[in-house]
matplotlib code that plots the C-alpha trace (Angstrom):
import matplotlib.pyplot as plt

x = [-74.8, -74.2, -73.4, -70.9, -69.3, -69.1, -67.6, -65.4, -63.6, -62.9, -62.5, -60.3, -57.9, -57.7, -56.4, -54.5, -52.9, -52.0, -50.7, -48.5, -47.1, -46.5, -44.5, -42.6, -41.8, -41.1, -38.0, -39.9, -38.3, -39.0, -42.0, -43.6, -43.2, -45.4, -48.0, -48.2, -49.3, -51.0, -53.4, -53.7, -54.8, -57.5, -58.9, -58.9, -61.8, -64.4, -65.3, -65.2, -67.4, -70.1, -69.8, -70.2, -72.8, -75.2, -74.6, -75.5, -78.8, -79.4]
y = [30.3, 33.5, 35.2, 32.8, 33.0, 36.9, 36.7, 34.0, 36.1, 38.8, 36.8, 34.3, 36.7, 38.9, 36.1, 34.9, 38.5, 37.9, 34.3, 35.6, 38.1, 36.7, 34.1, 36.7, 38.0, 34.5, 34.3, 32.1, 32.9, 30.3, 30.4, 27.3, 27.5, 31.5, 29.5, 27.4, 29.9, 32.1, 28.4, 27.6, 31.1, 31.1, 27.6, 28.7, 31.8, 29.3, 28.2, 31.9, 33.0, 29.9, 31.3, 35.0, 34.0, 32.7, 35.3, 38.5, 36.0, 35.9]
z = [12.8, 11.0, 13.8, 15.1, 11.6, 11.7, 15.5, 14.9, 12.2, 14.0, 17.5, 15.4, 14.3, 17.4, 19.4, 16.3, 16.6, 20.3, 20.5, 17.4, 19.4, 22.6, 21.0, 19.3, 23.2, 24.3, 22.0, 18.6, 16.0, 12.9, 10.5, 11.4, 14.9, 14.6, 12.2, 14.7, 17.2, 15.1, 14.4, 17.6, 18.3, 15.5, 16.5, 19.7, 18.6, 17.8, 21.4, 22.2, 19.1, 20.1, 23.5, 23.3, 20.2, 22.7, 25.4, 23.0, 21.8, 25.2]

ax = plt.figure().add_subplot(projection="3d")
ax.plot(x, y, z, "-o")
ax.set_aspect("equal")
plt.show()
């Protein structure tokens, strides 16, 4: 569980990061709108954390 924890922080945010910015590109230009994105993109690192979690447990 730890280990999802640690990868979800930095999985969380990287693809927080990147939705952020590619609504930036597609023309977003209000505050809650880019929250928006920038949740969707950190809820979206937990799958991805469980999932690369039990690949590097083997």
């Amino acid at each position: 569980m730890r280990l999802v924890l640690i990868l979800h922080g930095l999985i969380g945010g990287a693809l927080a990061s990147v939705a952020v910015v590619v609504a930036l590109l597609a023309g977003v230009s209000g505050l809650w709108p880019l929250l928006g994105a920038a949740f969707a993109g950190w809820l979206t690192g937990w799958p991805v954390a469980v999932q690369v979690a039990r690949a590097m447990r083997g």
